[in-house]
Backbone as numpy.savetxt, mean C-alpha at the origin, in Angstrom:
# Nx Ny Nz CAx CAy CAz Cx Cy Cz
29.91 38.47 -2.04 28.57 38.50 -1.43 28.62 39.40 -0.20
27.67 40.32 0.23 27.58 41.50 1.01 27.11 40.44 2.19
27.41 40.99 3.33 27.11 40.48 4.77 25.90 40.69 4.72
25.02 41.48 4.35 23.01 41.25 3.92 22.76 39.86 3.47
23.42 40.16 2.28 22.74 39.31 1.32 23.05 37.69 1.91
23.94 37.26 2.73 24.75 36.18 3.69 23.77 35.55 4.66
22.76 37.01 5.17 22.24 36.65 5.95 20.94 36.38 5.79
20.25 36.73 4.63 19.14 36.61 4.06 18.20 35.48 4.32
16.93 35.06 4.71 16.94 33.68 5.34 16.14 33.04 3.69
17.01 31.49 3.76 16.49 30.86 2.46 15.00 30.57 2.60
14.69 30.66 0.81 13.33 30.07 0.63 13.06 29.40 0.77
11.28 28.94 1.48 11.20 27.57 1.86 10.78 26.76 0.62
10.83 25.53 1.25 10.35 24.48 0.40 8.90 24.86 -0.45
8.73 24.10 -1.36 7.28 24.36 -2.25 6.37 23.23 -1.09
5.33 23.36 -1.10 4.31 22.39 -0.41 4.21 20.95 -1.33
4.31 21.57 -2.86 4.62 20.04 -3.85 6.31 19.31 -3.78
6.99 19.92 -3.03 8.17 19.56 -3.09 8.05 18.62 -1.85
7.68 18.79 -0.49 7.56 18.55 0.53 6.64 17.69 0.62
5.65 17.38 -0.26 4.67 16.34 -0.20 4.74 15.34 -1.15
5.85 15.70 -2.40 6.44 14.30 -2.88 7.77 13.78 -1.92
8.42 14.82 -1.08 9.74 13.82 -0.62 8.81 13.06 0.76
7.43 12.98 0.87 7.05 12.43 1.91 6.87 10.60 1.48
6.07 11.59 0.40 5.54 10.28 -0.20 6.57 9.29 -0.70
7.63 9.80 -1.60 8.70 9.21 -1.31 9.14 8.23 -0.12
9.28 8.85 0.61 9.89 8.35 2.12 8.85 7.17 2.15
7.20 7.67 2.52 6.67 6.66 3.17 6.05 4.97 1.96
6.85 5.44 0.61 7.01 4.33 -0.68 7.92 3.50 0.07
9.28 4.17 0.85 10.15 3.47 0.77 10.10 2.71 2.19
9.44 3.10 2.90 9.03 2.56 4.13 8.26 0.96 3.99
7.23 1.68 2.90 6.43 0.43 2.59 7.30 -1.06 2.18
8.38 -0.63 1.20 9.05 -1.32 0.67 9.93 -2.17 1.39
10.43 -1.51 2.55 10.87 -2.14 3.51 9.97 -2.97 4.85
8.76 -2.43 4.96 7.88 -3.13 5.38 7.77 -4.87 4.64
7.46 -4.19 3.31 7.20 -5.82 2.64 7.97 -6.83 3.03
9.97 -6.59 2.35 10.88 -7.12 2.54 10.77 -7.83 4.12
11.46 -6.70 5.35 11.04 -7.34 6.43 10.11 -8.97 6.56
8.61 -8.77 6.22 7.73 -9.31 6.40 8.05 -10.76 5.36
8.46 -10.65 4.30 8.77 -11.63 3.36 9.79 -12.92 4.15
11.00 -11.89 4.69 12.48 -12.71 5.14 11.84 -13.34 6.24
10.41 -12.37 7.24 10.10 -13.15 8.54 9.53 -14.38 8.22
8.23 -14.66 7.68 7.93 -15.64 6.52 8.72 -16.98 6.26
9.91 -17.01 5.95 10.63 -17.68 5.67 11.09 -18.81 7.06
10.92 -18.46 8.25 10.61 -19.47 9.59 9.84 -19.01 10.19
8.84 -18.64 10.04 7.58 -18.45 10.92 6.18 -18.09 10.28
5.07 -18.59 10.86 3.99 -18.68 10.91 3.32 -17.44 10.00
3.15 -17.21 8.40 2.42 -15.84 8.01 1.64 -15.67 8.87
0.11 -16.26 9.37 -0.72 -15.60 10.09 -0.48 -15.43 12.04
1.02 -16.00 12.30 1.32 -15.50 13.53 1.72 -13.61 13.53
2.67 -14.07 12.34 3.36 -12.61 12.23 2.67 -11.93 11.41
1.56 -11.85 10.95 0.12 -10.53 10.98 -0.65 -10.57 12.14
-0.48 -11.08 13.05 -1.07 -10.85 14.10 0.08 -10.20 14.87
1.23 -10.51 15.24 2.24 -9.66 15.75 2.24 -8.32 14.96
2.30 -8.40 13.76 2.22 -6.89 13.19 1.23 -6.14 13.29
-0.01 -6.79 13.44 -1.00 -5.64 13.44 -1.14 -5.48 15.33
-1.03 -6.05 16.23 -0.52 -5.31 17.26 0.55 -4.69 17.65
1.54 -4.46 17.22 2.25 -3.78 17.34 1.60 -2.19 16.69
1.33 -2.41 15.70 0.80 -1.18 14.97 -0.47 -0.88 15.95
-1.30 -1.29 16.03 -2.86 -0.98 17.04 -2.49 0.14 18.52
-0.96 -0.42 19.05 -0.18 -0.08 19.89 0.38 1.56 19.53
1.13 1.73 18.42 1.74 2.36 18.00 0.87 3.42 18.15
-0.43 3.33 16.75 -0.80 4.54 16.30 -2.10 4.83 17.85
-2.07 3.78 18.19 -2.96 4.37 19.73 -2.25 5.36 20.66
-1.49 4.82 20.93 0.12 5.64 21.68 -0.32 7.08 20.49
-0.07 7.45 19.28 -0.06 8.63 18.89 -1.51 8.84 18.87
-2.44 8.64 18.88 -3.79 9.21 19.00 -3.50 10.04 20.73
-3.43 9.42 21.52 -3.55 9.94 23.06 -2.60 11.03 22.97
-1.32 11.24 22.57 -0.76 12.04 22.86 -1.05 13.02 21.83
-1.64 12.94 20.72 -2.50 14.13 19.89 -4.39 14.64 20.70
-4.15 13.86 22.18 -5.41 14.47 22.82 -6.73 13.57 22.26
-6.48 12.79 21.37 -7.59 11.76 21.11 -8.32 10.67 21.55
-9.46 9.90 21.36 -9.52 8.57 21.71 -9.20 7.86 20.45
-7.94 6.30 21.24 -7.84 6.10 19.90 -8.94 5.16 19.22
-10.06 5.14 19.91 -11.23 4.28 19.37 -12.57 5.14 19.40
-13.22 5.57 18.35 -14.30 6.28 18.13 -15.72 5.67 17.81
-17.13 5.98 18.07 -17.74 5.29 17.64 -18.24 5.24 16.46
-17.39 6.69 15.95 -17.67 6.33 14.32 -17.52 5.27 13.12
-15.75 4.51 14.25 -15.52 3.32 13.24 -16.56 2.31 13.19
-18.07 2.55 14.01 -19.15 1.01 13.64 -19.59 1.92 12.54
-19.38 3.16 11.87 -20.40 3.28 10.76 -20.43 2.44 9.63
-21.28 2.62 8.56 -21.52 1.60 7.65 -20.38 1.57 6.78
-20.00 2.83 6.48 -19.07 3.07 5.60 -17.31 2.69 5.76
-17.26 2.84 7.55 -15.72 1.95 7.58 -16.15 0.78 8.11
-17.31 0.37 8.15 -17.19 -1.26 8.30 -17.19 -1.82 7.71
-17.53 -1.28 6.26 -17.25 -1.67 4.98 -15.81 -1.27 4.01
-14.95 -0.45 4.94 -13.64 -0.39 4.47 -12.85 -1.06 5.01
-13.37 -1.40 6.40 -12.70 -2.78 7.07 -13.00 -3.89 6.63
-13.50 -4.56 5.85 -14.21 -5.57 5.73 -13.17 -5.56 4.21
-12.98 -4.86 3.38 -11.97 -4.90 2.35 -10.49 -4.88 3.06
-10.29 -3.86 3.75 -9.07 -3.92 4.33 -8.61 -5.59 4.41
-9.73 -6.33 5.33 -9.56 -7.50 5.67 -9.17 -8.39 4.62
-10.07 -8.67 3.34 -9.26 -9.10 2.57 -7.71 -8.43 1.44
-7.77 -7.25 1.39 -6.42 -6.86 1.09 -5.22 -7.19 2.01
-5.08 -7.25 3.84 -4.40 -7.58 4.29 -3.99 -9.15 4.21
-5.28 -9.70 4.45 -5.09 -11.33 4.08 -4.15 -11.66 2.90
-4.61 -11.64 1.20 -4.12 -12.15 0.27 -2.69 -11.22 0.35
-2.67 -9.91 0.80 -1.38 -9.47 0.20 -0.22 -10.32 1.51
-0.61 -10.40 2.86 0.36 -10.82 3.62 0.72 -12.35 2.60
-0.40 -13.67 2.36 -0.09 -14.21 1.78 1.01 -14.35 1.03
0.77 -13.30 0.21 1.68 -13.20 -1.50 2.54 -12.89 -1.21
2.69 -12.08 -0.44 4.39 -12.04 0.37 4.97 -13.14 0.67
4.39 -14.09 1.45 5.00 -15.08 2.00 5.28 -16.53 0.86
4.72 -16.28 -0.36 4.32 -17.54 -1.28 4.77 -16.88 -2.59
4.57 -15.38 -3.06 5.14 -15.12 -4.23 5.92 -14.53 -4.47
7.22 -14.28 -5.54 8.07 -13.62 -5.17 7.62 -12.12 -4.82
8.37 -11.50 -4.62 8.65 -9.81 -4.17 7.84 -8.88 -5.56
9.05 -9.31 -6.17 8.68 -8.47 -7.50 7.42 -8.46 -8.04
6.95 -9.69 -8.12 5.44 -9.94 -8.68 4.68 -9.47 -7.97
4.99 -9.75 -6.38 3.54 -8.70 -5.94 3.40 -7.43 -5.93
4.65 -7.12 -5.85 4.55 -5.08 -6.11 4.60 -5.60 -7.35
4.47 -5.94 -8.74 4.57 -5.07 -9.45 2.47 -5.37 -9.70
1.94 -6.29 -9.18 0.37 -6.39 -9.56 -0.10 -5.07 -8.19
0.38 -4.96 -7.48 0.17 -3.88 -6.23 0.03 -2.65 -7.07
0.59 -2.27 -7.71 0.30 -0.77 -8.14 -0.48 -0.68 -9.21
-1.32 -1.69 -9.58 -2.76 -1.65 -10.32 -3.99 -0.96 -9.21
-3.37 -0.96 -8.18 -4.40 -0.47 -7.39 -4.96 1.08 -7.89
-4.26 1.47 -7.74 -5.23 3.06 -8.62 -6.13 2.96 -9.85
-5.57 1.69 -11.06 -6.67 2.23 -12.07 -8.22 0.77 -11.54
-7.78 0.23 -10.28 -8.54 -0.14 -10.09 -9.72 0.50 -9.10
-9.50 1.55 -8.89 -10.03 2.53 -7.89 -10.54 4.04 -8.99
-9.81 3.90 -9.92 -10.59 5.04 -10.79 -11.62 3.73 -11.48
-11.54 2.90 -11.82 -12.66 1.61 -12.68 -13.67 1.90 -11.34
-13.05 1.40 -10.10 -14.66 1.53 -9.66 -15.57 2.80 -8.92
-14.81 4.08 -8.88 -14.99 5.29 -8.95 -16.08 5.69 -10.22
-15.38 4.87 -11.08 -16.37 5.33 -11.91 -17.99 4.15 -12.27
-17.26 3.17 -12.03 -18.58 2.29 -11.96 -19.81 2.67 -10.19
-18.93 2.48 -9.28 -19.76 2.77 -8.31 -20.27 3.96 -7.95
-19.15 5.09 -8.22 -19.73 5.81 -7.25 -20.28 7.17 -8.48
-20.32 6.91 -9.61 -20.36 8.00 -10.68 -19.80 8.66 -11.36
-18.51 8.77 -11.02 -17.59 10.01 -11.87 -16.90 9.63 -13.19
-16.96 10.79 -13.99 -16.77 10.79 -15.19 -15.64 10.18 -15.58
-15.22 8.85 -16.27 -13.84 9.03 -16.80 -14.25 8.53 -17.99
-13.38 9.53 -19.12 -13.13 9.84 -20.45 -12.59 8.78 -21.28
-12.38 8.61 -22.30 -12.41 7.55 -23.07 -10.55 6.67 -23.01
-10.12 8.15 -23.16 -8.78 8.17 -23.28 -7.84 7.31 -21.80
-8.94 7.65 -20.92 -8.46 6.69 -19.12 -9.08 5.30 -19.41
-10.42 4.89 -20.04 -10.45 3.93 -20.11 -9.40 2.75 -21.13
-9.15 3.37 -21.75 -8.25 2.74 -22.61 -6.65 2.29 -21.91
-6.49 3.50 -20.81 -5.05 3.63 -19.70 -5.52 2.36 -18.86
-6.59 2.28 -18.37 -7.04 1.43 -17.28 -6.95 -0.38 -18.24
-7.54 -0.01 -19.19 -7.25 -1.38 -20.31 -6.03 -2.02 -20.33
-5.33 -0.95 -20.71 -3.76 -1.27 -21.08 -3.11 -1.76 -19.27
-3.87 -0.80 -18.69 -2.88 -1.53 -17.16 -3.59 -2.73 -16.70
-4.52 -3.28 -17.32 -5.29 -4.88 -16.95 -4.74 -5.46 -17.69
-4.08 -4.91 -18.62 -2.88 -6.01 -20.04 -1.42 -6.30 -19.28
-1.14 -5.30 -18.64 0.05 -5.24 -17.72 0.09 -6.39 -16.91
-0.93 -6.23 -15.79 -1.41 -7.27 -14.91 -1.04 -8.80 -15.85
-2.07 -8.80 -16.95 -2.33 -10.26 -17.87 -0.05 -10.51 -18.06
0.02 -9.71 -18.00 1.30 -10.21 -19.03 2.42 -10.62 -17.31
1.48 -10.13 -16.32 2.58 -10.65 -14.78 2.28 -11.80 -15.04
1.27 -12.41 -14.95 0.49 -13.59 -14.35 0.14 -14.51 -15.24
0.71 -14.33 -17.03 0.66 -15.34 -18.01 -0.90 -16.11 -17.70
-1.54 -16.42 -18.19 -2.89 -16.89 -17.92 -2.72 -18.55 -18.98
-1.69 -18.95 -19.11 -1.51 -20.01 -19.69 -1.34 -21.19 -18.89
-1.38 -22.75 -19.24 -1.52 -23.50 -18.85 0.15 -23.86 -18.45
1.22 -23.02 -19.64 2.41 -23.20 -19.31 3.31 -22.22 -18.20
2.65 -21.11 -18.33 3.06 -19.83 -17.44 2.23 -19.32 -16.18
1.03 -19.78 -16.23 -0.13 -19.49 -15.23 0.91 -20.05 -13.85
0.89 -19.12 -12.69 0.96 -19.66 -11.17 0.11 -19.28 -10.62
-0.75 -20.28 -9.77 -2.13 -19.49 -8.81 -1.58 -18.85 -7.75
-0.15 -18.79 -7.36 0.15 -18.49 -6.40 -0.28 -16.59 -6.37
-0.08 -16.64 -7.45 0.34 -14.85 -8.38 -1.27 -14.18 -7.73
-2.54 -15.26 -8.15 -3.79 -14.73 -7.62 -3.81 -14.09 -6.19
-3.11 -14.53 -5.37 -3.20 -14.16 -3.99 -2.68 -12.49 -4.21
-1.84 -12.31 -5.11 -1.77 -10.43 -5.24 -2.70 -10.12 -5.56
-3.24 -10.58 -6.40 -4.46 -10.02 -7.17 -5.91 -9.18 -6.50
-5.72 -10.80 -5.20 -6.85 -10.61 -5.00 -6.70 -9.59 -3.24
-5.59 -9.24 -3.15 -5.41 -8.53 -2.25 -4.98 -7.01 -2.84
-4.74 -7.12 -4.12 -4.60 -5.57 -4.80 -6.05 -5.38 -5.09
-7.26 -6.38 -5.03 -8.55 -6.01 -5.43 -9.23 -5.00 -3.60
-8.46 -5.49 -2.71 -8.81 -5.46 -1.56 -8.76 -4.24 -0.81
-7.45 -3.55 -1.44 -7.01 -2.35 -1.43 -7.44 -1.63 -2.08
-8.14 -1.79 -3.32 -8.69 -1.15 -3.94 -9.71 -0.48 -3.36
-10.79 -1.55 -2.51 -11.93 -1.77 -2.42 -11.81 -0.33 -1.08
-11.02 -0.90 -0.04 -10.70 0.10 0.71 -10.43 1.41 0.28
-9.53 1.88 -1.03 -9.04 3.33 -0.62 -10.67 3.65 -1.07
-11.78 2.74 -1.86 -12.90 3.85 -2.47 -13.68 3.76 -1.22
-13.61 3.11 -0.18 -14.42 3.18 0.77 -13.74 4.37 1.90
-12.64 4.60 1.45 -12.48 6.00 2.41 -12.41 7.19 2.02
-12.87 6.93 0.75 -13.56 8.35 0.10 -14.75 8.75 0.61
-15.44 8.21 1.00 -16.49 8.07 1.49 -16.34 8.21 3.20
-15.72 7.97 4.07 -15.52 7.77 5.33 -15.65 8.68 6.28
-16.20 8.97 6.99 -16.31 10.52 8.02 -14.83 11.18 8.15
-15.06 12.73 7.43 -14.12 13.45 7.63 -13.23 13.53 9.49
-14.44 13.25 10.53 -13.99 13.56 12.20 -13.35 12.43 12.36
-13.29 11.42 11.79 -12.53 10.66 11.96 -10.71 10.81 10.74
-10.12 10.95 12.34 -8.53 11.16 12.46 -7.66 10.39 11.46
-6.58 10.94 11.44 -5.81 9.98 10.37 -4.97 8.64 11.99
-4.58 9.05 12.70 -4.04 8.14 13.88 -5.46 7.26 14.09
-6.25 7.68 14.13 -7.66 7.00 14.21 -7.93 6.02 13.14
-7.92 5.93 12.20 -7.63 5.43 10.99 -6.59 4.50 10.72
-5.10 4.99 11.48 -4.41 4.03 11.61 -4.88 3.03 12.42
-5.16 3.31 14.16 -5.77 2.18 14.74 -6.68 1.36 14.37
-7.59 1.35 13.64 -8.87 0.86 12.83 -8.02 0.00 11.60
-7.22 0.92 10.86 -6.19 -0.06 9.68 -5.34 -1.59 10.65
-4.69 -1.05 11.68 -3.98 -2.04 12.37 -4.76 -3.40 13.08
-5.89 -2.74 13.53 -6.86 -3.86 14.01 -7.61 -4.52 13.19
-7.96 -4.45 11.73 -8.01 -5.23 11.00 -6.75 -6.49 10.38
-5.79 -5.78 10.84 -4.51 -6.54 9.80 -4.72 -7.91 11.03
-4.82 -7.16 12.42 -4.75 -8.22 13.41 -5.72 -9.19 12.89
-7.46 -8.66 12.70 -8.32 -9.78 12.56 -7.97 -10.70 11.05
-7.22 -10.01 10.08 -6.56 -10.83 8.95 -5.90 -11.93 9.26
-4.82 -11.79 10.35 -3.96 -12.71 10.61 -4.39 -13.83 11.79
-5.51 -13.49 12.20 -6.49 -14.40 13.05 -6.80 -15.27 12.32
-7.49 -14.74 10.98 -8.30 -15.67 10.39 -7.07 -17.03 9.60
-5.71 -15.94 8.96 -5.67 -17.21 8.59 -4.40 -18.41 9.32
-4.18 -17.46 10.83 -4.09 -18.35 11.48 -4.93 -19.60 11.76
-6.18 -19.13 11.40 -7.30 -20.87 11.60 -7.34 -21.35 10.84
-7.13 -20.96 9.84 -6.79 -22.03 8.47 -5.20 -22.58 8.25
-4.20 -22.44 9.16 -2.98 -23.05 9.18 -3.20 -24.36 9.63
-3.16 -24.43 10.80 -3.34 -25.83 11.21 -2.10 -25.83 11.93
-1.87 -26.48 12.84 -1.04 -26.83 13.83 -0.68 -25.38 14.77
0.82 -25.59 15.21 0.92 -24.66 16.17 1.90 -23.57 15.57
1.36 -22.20 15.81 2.21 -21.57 15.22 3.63 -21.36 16.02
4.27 -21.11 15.06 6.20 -21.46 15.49 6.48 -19.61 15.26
7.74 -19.20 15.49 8.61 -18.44 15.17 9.63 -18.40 16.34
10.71 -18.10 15.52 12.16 -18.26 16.05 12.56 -16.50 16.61
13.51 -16.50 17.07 14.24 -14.73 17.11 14.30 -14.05 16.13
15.02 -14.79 15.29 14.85 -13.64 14.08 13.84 -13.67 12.87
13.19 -14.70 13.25 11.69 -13.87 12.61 11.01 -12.43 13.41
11.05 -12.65 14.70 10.43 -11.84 15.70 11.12 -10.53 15.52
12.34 -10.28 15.74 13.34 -9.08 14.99 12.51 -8.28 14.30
12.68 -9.32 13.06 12.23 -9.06 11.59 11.03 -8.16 11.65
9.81 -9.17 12.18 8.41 -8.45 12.22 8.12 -7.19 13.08
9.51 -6.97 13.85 9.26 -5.82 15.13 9.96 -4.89 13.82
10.95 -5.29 12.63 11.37 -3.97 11.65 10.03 -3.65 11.44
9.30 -5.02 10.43 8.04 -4.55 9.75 6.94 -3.68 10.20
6.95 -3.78 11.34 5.85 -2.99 12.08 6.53 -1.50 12.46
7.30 -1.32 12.43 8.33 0.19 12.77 8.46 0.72 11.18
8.53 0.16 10.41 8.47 0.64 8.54 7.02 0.92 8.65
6.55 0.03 8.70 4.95 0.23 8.37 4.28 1.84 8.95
4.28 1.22 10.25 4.14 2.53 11.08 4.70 4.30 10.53
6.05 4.19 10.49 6.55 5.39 9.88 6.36 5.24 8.32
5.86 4.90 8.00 5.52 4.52 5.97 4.03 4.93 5.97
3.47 4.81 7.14 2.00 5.25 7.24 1.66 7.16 7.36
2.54 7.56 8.67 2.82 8.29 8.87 3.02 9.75 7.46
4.21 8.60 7.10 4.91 10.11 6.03 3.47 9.75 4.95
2.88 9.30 4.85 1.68 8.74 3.63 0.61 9.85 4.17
0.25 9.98 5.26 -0.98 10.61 5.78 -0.10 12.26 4.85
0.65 12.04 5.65 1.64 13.71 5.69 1.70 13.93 4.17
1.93 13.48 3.90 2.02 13.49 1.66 1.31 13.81 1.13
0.00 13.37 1.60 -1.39 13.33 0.98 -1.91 14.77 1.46
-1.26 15.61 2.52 -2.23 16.80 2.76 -1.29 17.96 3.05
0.12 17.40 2.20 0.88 18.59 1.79 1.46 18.40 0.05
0.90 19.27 -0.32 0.37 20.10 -1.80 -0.47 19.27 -2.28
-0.23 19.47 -3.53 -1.28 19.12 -4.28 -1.00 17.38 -5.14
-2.76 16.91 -5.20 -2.70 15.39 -4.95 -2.16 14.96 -6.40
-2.55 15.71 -7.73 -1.71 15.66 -8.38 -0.47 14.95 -9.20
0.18 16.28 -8.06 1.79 16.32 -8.03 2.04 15.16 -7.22
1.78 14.65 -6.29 2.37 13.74 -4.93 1.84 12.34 -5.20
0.69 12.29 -5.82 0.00 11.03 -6.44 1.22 10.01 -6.73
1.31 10.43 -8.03 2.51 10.23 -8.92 3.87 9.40 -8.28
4.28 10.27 -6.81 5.20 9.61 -6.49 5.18 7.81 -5.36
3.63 7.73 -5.82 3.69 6.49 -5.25 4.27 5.14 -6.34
4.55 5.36 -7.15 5.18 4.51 -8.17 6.30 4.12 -7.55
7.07 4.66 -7.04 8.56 4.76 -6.73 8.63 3.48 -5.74
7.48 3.12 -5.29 7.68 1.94 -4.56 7.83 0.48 -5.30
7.81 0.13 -6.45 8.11 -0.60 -7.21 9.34 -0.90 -7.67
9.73 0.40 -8.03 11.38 0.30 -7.98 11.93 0.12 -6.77
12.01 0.37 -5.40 12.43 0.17 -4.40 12.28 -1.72 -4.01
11.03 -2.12 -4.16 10.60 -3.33 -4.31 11.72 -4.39 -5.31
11.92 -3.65 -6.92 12.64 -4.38 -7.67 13.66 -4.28 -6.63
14.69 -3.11 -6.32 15.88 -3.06 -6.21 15.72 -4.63 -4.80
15.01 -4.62 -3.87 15.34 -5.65 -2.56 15.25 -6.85 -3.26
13.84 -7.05 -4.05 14.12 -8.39 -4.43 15.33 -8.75 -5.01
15.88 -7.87 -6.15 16.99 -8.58 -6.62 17.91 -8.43 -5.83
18.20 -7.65 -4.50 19.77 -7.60 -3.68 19.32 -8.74 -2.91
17.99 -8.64 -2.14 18.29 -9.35 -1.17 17.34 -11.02 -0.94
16.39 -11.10 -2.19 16.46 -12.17 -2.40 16.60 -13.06 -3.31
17.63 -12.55 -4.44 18.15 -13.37 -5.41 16.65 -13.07 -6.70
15.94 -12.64 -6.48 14.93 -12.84 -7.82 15.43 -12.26 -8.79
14.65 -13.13 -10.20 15.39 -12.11 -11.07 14.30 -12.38 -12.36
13.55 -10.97 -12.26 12.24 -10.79 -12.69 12.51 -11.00 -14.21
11.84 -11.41 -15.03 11.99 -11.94 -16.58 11.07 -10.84 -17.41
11.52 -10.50 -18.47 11.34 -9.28 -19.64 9.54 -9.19 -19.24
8.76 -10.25 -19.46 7.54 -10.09 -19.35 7.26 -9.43 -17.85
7.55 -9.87 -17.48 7.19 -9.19 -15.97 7.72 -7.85 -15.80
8.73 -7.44 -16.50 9.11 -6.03 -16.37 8.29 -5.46 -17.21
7.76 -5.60 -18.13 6.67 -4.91 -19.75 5.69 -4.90 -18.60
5.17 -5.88 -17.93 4.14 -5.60 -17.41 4.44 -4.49 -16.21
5.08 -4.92 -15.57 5.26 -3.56 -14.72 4.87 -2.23 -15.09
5.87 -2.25 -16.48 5.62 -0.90 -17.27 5.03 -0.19 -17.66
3.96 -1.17 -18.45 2.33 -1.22 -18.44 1.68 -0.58 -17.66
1.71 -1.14 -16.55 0.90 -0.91 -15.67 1.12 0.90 -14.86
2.53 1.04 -14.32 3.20 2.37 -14.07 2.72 3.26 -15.25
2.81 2.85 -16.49 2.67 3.86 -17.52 1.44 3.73 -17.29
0.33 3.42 -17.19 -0.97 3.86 -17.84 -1.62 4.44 -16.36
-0.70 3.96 -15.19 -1.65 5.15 -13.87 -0.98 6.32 -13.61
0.57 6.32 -14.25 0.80 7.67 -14.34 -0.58 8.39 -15.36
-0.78 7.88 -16.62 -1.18 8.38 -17.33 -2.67 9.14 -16.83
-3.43 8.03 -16.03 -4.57 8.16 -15.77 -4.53 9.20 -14.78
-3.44 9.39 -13.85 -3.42 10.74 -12.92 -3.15 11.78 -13.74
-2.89 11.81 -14.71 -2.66 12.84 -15.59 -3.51 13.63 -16.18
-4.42 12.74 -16.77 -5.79 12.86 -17.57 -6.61 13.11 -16.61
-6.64 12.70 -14.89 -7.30 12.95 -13.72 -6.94 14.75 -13.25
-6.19 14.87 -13.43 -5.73 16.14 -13.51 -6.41 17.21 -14.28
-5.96 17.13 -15.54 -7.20 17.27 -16.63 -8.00 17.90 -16.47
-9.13 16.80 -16.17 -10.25 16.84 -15.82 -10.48 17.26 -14.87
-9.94 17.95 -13.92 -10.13 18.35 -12.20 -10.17 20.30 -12.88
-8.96 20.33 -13.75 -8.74 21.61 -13.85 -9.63 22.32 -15.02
């Protein structure tokens, strides 16, 4: 090799390369968010420690609004449209902190990543857009996925399992309400508004506990990880989403499921049964599919 050619400066990254290893990252953030939050759970108060987590976060992404020159409170967040993505937020934070704390790991990520064909279902019911025969049938098959987590039998049915459900409905409800959401409003802005809901989540069902809420040190630890994952899991998520194309980077939000399997089974002994993995599968297969066919149709 010639002393030129040595010095040549390498090619950069693709923008799709760089916006799946984000998304990546901020899957695996999430994943460790959950975990964290699950082990804290285990001696302390769920709706103490969503209220510790969502201030810590309110803190966080405020701290990065000011030093990006912002306020981190706008008066855009009273519009109709994020008071109505807060108002879902609220229940997606509620049932999913829940299901963390009451169902295993695995089960709730694996009903968690129904969230997309539940956001193309109501994309297309609410807000108009076309989807083709071939997605409805993807979106079918991933509500069969779901059916086959949560056994709907008198012998296999757990209500506990509903509390994902109804916090993967919640999330749903949110990402279609920030399709809609004022572009001037910031992604750090957005975080603060996301964090101060999780707080009013964990208010509420702090009043439905009853007695006094407890936590020990190493719950407190724990929830200071969860809120530092979360935070940087948020972060690389904003960053993912507006480097390349949505696509390509979509796709790599799956990967948080597997990250999810791998903790539950290291680190809390679960050990997810054939049906629950089909359903997983199910479900991964038919929103890959549906981003696919979304694709498609874009081009």
């Amino acid at each position: 090799m010639t002393a030129n050619a040595s010095r040549r400066p390498r090619a950069a990254l693709s923008p799709n390369l760089v916006g799946s290893g984000f998304m990546v990252l901020a899957m695996m953030g999430f994943a460790v968010e959950d975990a964290f939050f699950k082990a804290a759970s285990a001696s302390a108060s769920p709706g103490l420690l969503t209220v510790i987590f969502g201030v810590l976060g309110t803190v966080a992404f405020a701290v990065l609004s000011w030093r990006a020159g912002q306020s981190p409170v706008t008066p855009q967040m009273l519009k109709p449209r994020l008071l109505i993505r807060s108002a879902f937020e609220i229940v997606g934070r509620l049932f999913f902190a829940l299901a963390l704390a009451f169902t295993p790991l695995s089960t709730t990520s694996a009903i968690l990543q129904a969230t997309p064909l539940v956001v193309t279902l109501g994309a297309a019911v609410l807000l108009g857009e076309h989807v083709g025969p071939r997605r409805w049938v993807a979106i079918l098959l991933g509500f069969c996925g779901v059916l086959l987590i949560l056994r709907p039998t008198p012998a296999g049915f757990e209500v506990s399992a509903l509390l994902a459900v109804m916090g993967m409905i919640g999330f749903a409800g949110r990402d279609l309400a920030t399709r809609a959401s004022p572009p001037e409003v910031s992604g750090n802005q957005l975080g603060v508004l996301g964090f101060l809901v999780v707080t009013a989540a964990g208010l509420v069902i702090l009043a439905t506990e009853g007695g006094a809420p407890t936590i020990d040190l190493p719950a407190a630890l724990r929830i200071c990880g969860t809120a530092t994952a979360g935070v940087l899991a948020y972060a690389a998520l904003t960053r993912a989403m507006r480097t390349g194309e949505i696509s390509v980077v979509a796709p790599f939000r799956y990967s948080r499921l597997l990250i999810a399997l791998l903790f539950a089974y290291v680190l809390f002994g679960e050990r997810p049964d054939a049906l629950t993995l089909a359903g997983a599968g199910l479900i991964v297969g038919s929103g890959l599919y549906t981003l696919w066919r979304s694709h498609r149709a874009g081009r």
